[in-house]
N, C-alpha and C positions, 0 to 999 in steps of 0.2 A: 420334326417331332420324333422322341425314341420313346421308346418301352424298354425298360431294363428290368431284371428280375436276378435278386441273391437268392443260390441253393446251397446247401450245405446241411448234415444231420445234424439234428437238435445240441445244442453245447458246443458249437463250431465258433460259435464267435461271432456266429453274424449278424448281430446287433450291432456292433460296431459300425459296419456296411452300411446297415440300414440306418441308423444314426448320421453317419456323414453323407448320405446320399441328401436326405432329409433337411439337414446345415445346410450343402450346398444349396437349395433352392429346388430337387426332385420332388416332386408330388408322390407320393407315397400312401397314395389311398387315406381312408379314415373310417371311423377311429383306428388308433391304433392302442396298443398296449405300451409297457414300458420299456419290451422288448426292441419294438419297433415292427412289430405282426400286426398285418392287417386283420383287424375283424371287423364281422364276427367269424370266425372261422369255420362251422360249421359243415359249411357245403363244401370248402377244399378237402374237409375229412370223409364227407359222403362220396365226394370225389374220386378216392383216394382209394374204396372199397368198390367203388367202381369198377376202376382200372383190373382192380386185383381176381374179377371173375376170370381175368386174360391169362393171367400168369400161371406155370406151369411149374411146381415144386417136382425137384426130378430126386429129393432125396439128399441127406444130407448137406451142404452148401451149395448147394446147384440148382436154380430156378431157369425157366425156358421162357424170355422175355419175346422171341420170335416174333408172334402173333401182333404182339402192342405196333412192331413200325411200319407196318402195312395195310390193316386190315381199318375197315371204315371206322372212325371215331364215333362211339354212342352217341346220340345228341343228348340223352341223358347226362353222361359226362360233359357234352360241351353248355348245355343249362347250369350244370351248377358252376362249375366254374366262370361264366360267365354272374353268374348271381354272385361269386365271393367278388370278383372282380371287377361289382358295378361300379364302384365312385370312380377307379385307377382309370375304364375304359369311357367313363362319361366326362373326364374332365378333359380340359382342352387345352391344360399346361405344356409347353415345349419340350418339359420332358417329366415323365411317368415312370411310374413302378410300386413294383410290392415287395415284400418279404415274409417270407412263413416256411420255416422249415419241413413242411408236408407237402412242399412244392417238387421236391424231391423224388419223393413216392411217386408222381406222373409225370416224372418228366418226362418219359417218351410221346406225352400224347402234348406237353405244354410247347413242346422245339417243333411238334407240326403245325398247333393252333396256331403259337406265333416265331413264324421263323426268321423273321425280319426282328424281334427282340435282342438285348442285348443281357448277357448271360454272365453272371459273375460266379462262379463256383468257389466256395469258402470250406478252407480244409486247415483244420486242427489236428494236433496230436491226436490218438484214439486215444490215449492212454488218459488225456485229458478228459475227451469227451465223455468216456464211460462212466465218470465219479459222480455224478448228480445223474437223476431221476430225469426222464423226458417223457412223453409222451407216446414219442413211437419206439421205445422200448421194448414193449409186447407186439410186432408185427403181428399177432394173430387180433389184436382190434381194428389193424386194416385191414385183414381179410387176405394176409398171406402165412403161409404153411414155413414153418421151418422146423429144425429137430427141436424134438418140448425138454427141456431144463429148467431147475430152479437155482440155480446158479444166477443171481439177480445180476452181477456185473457180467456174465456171458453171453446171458440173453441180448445187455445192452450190444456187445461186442459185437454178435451177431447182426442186430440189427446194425451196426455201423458196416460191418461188411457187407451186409447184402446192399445198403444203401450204396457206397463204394460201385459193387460191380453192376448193379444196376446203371448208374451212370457212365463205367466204362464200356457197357454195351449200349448205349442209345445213340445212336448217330450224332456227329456233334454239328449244333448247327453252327452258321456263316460266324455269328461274333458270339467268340464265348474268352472267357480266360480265369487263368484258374491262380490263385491268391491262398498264401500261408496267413493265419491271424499269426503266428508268432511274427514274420516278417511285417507284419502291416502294426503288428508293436513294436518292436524291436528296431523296423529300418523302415519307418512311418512315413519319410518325406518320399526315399527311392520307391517305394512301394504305391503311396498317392500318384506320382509322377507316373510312372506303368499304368493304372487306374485312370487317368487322365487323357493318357494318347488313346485306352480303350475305348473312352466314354466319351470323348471329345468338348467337356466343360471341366469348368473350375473345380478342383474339390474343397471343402473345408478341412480344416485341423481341427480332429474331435481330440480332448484331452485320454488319455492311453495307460493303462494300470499295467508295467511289467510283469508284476505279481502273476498272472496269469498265465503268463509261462511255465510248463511243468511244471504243475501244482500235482500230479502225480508222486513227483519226489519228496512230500512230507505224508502220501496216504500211505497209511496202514494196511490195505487192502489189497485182495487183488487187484491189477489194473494193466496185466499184457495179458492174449493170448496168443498160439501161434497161428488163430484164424487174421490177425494183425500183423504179421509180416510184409507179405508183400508188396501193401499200400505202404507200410511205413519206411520201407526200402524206397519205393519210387518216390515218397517227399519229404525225404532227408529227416528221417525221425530215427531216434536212438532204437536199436533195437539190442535189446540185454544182453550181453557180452560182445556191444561192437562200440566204436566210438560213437558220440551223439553230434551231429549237429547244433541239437538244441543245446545242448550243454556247452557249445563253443561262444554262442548267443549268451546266454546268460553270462559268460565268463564277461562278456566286451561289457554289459550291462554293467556288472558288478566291476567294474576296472581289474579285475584278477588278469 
C-alpha cells in the first residue's frame, strides 16, 4: 500500500498529476473539486497557520524554518490534518493520495507525519504561475510575515519564492522526485515513463494542452522578478536576456 502526495505552488499544473493519478486507478480522497483538490479544504488551511506560529521572518526574503524540523509536532496540527485527510487515510485502496496546493505551506511537518509517502514536487514556470490569482497569494492569510507590497504580481512572486525556498530547506524525504509541467506536456510519454519507475504502477495518458507553455509571452504585464532567478536557473527556465529552454520546447512543438 503507498501514500503519495503532489506539492507545488498554486498554478503549478498540478492538476494534471492529480488527474492522471486519478485515471490510473489512485484514490485520491473525496470530494474532490475540478482541480483535483481534495476537500473540503478548510483544516489543511487552519493547518497551515498553524505551522506558521513556528516560522521566523528575519526581514526582507529570509524566513528561519529551523524550529519546524525538530521540535514536537502540535497535535493541534496533527488533528487537523488528519480531519482533511480522513477519507485518503481511511480507505483501504492499494494505493492513496491527495492534492492541494497548501500542502506546500507544511511540508516540513507533512515529510515527518508521513515519511514512508511518496512525494511528487510540481514546478512551472514562475513567470507562468504568477498570471492568475491563487489563494496563497497573500502569505499574510497563512499567518506568515513578508515585506508588504501592493504590487499584486510581486506579492504573487513572492509568495512563489518563499514557497521554492521553503521546500529547499525541508529535509528531503526517502522518495521524493521533482517533475517540470512543461516536460510532462511537452515530453508526456519520457516524463510518465520517470513517473512510473517512481511510483511503481501503471499511469494513464490524460489528454495535454501545449498552450500552456509560456503563456507569459502574449501577457502584457508584469511577469519576472529578479526574486525569480535563481529557481529559474536551477530548472531550465528562460531568464530575460539569456536563452530559454522553454522557448527550445515550444520550437520542437511548433516544428520551427
Amino acid at each position: 500500500m503507498s501514500l503519495i502526495t503532489v506539492i507545488g505552488r498554486g498554478h503549478s499544473g498540478t492538476r494534471a498529476m492529480s488527474h492522471t493519478l486519478l485515471a490510473s486507478g489512485v484514490f485520491m480522497g473525496e470530494p474532490l473539486n475540478r482541480s483535483g483538490d481534495l476537500l473540503p479544504p478548510e483544516a489543511m488551511y487552519e493547518a497551515c497557520r498553524v505551522l506558521a506560529r513556528y516560522v521566523r521572518w528575519l526581514g526582507d526574503l529570509r524566513w528561519d524554518w529551523s524550529a519546524l524540523f525538530d521540535m514536537p509536532i502540535p497535535d493541534e496540527f496533527q488533528q487537523l490534518i488528519r480531519t482533511y485527510l480522513r477519507t485518503v487515510l481511511e480507505d483501504t485502496s492499494e494505493h492513496r493520495g491527495w492534492k492541494i496546493p497548501e500542502t506546500t505551506l507544511v511540508l516540513p511537518w507533512i515529510v515527518r507525519l508521513f515519511p514512508e509517502a511518496k512525494y511528487i514536487y510540481w514546478v512551472r514556470n514562475p513567470r507562468d504561475c504568477i498570471l492568475g490569482r491563487h489563494l496563497t497569494d497573500d502569505l499574510h492569510d497563512f499567518g506568515i510575515d513578508y515585506p508588504a507590497t501592493d504590487d499584486v504580481r510581486l506579492r504573487r512572486a513572492i509568495s512563489w519564492r518563499y514557497q521554492y525556498d521553503l521546500i529547499r530547506a525541508t529535509p528531503r524525504p526517502a522518495q521524493w522526485i521533482e517533475v517540470r509541467l512543461e516536460d510532462f506536456v511537452l515530453r508526456q510519454e519520457e516524463t510518465l515513463t520517470r513517473l512510473e519507475a517512481f511510483l511503481g504502477i501503471k499511469l494513464a495518458r490524460i489528454v495535454v494542452n501545449p498552450e500552456v507553455v509560456g503563456r507569459y509571452r502574449l501577457d502584457g504585464g508584469p511577469n519576472y522578478y529578479d526574486i525569480l532567478e535563481p529557481a529559474m536557473r536551477e530548472y531550465g527556465y528562460e531568464v530575460p536576456g539569456t536563452l530559454s529552454a522553454v522557448s527550445g520546447q515550444l520550437a520542437e512543438v511548433s516544428g520551427q
